[in-house]
N, C-alpha and C positions, 0 to 999 in steps of 0.2 A: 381672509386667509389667502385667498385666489391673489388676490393685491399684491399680495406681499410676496410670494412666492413668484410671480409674473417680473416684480420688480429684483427679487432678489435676481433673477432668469437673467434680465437685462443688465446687471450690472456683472455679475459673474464672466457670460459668453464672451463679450468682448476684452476682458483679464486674460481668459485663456487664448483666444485668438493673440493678442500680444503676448504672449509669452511662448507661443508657439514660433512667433515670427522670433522673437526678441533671443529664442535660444538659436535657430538659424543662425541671426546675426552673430553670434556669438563663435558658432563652429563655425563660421564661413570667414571672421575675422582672424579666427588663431592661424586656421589653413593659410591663411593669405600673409603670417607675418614674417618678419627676415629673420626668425628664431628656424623656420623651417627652408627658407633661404630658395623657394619658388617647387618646393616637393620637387626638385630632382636628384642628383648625383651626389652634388658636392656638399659634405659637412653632412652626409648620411641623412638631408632633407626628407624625401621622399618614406625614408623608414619610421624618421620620426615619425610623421604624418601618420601609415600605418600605424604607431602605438598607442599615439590616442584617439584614432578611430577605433582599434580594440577595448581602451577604455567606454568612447561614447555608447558601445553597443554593448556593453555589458552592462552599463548604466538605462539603458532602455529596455534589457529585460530579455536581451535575445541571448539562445544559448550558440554557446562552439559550433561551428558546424564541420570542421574537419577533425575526424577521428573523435568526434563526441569531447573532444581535450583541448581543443586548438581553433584560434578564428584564425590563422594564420594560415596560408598555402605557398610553398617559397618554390622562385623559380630564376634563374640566373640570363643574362642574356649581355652582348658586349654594348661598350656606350663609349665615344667620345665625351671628355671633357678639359675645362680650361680653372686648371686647380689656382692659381696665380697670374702674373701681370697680363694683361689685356691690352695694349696700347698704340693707338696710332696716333702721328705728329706732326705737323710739320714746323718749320722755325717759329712762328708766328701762332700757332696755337697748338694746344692739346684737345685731342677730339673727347665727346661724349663718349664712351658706350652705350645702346640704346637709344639713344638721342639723335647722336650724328653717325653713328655708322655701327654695324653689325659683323662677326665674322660668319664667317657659313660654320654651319656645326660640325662640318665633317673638318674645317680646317685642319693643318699640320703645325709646328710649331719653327716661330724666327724668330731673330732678335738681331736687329742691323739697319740700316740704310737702307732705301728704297730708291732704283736707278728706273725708271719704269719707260717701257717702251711703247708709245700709242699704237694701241690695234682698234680694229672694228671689227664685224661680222666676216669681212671678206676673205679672213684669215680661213673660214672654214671649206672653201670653195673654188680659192684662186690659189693655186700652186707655188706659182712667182712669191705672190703677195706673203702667204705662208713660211717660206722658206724662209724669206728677208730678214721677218721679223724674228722668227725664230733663231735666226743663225745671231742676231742682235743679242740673245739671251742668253744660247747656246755658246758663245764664242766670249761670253765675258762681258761684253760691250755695254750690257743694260744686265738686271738682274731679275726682272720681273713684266709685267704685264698693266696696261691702262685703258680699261673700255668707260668710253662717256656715253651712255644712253642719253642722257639729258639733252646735250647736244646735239642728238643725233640720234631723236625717237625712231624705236621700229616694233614692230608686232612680236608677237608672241617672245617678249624678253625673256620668260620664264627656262621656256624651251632654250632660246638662245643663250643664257648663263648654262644652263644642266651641259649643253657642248663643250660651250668655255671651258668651264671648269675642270675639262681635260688638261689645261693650260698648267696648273698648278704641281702636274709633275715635274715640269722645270721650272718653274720659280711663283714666288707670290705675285696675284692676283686680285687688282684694285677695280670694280665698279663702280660708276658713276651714275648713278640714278633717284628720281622722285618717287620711287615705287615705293608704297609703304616700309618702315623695316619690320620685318615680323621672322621670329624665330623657331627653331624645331631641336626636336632630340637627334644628334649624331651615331651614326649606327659603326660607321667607318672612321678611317683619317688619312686625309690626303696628305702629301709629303711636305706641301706647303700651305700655309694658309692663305684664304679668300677672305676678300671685304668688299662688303656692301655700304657706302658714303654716299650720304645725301649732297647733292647738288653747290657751288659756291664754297666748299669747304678746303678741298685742296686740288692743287692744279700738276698735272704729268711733270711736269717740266721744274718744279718746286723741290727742294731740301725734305725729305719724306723718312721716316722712322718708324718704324714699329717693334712691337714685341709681342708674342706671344706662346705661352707657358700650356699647351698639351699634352693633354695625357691619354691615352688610348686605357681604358678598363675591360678588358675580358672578358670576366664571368663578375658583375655586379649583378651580388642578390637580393632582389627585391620580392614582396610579398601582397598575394591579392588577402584583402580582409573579408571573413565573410559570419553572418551570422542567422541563427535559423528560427519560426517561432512555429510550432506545431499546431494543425487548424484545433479548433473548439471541441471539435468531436472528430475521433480517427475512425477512417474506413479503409479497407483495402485499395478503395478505387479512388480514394482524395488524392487531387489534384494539387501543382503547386504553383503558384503565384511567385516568378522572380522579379525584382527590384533590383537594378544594377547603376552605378556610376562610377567613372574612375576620377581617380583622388589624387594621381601625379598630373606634376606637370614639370617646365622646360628649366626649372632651375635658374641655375644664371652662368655668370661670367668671370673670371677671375677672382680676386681679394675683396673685392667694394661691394657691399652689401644693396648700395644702392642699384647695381646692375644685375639685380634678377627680375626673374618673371612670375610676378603674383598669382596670375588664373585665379582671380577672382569669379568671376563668370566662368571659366573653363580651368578648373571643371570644381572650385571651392566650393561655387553655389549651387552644381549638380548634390555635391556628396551631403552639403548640408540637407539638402531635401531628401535624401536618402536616411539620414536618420529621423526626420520626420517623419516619413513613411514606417519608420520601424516604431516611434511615438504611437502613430495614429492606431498600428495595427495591434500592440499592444493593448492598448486603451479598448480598444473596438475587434476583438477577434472576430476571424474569419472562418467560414466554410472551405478555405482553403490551408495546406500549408503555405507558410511563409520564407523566401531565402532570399535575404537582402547581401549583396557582391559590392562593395569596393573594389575596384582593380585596378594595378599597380600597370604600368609598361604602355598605356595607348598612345602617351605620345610617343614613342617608338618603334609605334606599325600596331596597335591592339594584343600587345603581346602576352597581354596578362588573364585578357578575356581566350583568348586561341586556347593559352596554356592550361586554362580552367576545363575549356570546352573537352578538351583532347586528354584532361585527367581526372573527372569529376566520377565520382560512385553515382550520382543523380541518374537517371534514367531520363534522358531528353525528352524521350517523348511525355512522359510525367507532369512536365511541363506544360499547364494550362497555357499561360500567355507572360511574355516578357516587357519591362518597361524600362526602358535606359533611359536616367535621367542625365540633360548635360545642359550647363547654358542655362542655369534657373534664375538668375538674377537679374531679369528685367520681367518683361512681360506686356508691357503697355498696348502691344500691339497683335497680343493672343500666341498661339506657341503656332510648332510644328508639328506635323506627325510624320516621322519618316516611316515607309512601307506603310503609309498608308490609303496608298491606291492598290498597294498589292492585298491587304487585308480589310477589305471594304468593308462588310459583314461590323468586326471588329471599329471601324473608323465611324460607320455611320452613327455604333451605339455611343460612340464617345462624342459627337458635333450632338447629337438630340439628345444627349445630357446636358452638353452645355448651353445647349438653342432654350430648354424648356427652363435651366434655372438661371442664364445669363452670367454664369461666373468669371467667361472671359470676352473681349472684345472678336476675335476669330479663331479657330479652331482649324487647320490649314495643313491636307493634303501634301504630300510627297512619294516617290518613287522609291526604290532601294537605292541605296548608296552604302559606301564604304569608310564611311567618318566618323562611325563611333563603335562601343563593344556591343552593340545587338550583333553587328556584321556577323560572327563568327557562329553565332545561334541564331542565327539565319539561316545561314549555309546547312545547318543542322535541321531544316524543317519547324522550328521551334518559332511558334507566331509570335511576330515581338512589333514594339514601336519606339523608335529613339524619339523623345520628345524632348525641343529646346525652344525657348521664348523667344521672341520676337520684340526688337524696340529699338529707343535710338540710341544705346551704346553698342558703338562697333569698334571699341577696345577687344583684341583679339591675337595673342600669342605675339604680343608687344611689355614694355614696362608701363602701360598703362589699363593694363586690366587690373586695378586697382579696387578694396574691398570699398570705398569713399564713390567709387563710380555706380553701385549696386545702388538698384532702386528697392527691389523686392516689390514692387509695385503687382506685383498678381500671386505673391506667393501662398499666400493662406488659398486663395479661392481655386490656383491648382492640384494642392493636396486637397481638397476636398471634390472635386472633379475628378482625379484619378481614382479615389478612394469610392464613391459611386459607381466608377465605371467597373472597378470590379467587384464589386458587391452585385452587378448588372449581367456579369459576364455568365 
């Protein structure tokens, strides 16, 4: 009998272990498709996304958790975006978007010829130099602006574009560089747009065209999802265990479906683990309550988490310990713990979890920082830790953070390391 139950044991465990990955795979692939067109702005992505996360949690068991009636929390905030054509040119080619060049998110909208006048850093320092170029632009002569970093490396680019970019109140603004191209949510809009061109593609001096179709949105309302499971046995003094991950991401670009941004890893494969988390606790109740957050607006400054913070009935300090999941789809090379040099206590018992059952290759220390929705319950006293994997995809708020790039390579043995740690706590 013992046999037979022992083997039934073994062939069972690992069914559910893949189907636990294999339903991941599955939310981490719809999240990622061009049906939701990169969970932002355009084609109301980002809300779909919230709808069938309202479905996924209702189908694991959790209840409403706003106003006992609603997993939904809505909250509005302005966004840049680029509803239609996207295009730069020159005689001799059409660019990628994505590929060969990017516009800045806060860009303005054109549609015309490109006269561009070569500047460099000097323009920020030398008066002469300044003037020259600008009366160039000012006066009709050119219509726009040409920095080549490429040719002409210097430090802190970053910094040096965020100056530039002053530029753009008189006319568009062409960069020239090998710096990765990597995208963000627009908060603003300049009067004119900015482009970021990788190297060898078009030259100052060349037949030059673009277009681009901007829309400034005001009050887009987007919504944080949240759902609740109440612990095993209620006490007055029970504590609650949050699970958070945000579920937007940067959208995309114009008409072409091809020019969005997947977030597979950022943050598809956080939210998928987030309903795992809601699977596992389900299945396995706790001594604790449970409140699992989606939240909508982080890539636009953590706007969804702030909004939660600053309007939640919850009692913060109620709040046993927080876990922001983001970045769950690798793993190879063990996770992160952000604040967790600030919460040592807290960190030690999660590394001699992992030390005594080996579930990941390291287990790896961090400070505080401002990169994901712990930030804001942080600030609040409320001990938390943003956890994201560590590996060798560094596809990251590009069009190649792709669902086909995910390894899942540590994903069962993280939820079950998490799910210890707080059974520990």
């Amino acid at each position: 009998m013992w046999t037979k139950l022992l083997l039934f044991i073994g062939i069972i465990l690992p069914f559910l272990v893949f189907s636990q990955e294999d339903k991941a795979r599955r939310i981490t692939e719809v999240l990622c498709s061009d049906s939701l067109y990169g969970r932002g702005y355009l084609h109301n992505g980002v809300n779909k996304a919230a709808d069938f996360l309202k479905d996924e949690f209702q189908k694991s068991g959790l209840q409403p958790y706003f106003g006992d009636t609603s997993y939904f929390q809505s909250f509005s905030f302005g966004v840049n975006t680029f509803p239609h054509k996207v295009e730069l040119k020159s005689k001799d080619r059409v660019l990628t978007p994505g590929k060969d060049f990017l516009i800045d998110p806060s860009s303005g909208g054109f549609k015309g010829d490109l006269d561009l006048v070569l500047i460099d850093s000097t323009i920020l320092y030398d008066e002469g130099y300044r003037n020259t170029k600008l009366n160039e632009v000012l006066n009709g002569d050119k219509n726009g602006f040409y920095v080549d970093f490429d040719s002409s490396p210097v430090q802190n680019e970053g910094h040096l574009t965020f100056q530039l970019n002053q530029l753009s109140a008189i006319g568009p603004l062409v960069y020239v560089s090998n710096q990765k191209l990597m995208w963000a949510v627009g908060r603003e809009q300049f009067k004119n747009p900015v482009f970021y061109v990788k190297p060898g593609l078009l030259s100052f001096d060349e037949d030059i065209s673009a277009e681009v179709d901007a829309k400034m949105i005001s009050h887009f309302e987007s919504r944080n999802v949240a759902g609740y499971l109440p612990a095993k046995k209620q006490t007055k003094n029970t504590k609650t265990i949050v699970f958070t991950a945000h579920y937007d991401h940067l959208g995309g670009m114009g008409t072409e479906v091809s020019t969005y941004f997947p977030g597979a890893n950022d943050n598809a494969s956080g939210t998928a683990m987030l309903v795992s988390m809601a699977d596992y606790f389900v299945e396995n109740p706790s001594e604790y309550n449970m409140l699992f957050i989606a939240f909508a607006g982080e890539e636009a400054g953590l706007l969804g988490s702030e909004y939660f913070v600053e309007h939640t009935e919850i009692d913060l300090s109620d709040i046993k310990f927080l876990l922001n999941l983001d970045i769950m789809g690798s793993g190879e090379e063990g996770i992160t713990a952000v604040n967790g040099r600030i919460h040592k206590e807290e960190f030690e018992l999660l590394e001699s979890i992992n030390a005594e059952k080996e579930y990941l290759t390291k287990v790896k220390a961090r400070g505080e920082t401002r990169n994901s929705d712990h930030y804001h319950f942080h600030l609040k006293n409320v001990p938390s830790f943003f956890i994201y994997t560590m590996g060798p995809n560094k596809n990251y708020h590009d069009i190649y953070d792709t669902y086909d790039e995910l390894t899942f390579s540590a994903y069962n043995n993280i939820i079950h390391l998490i799910a210890d740690f707080v059974k520990e706590l």
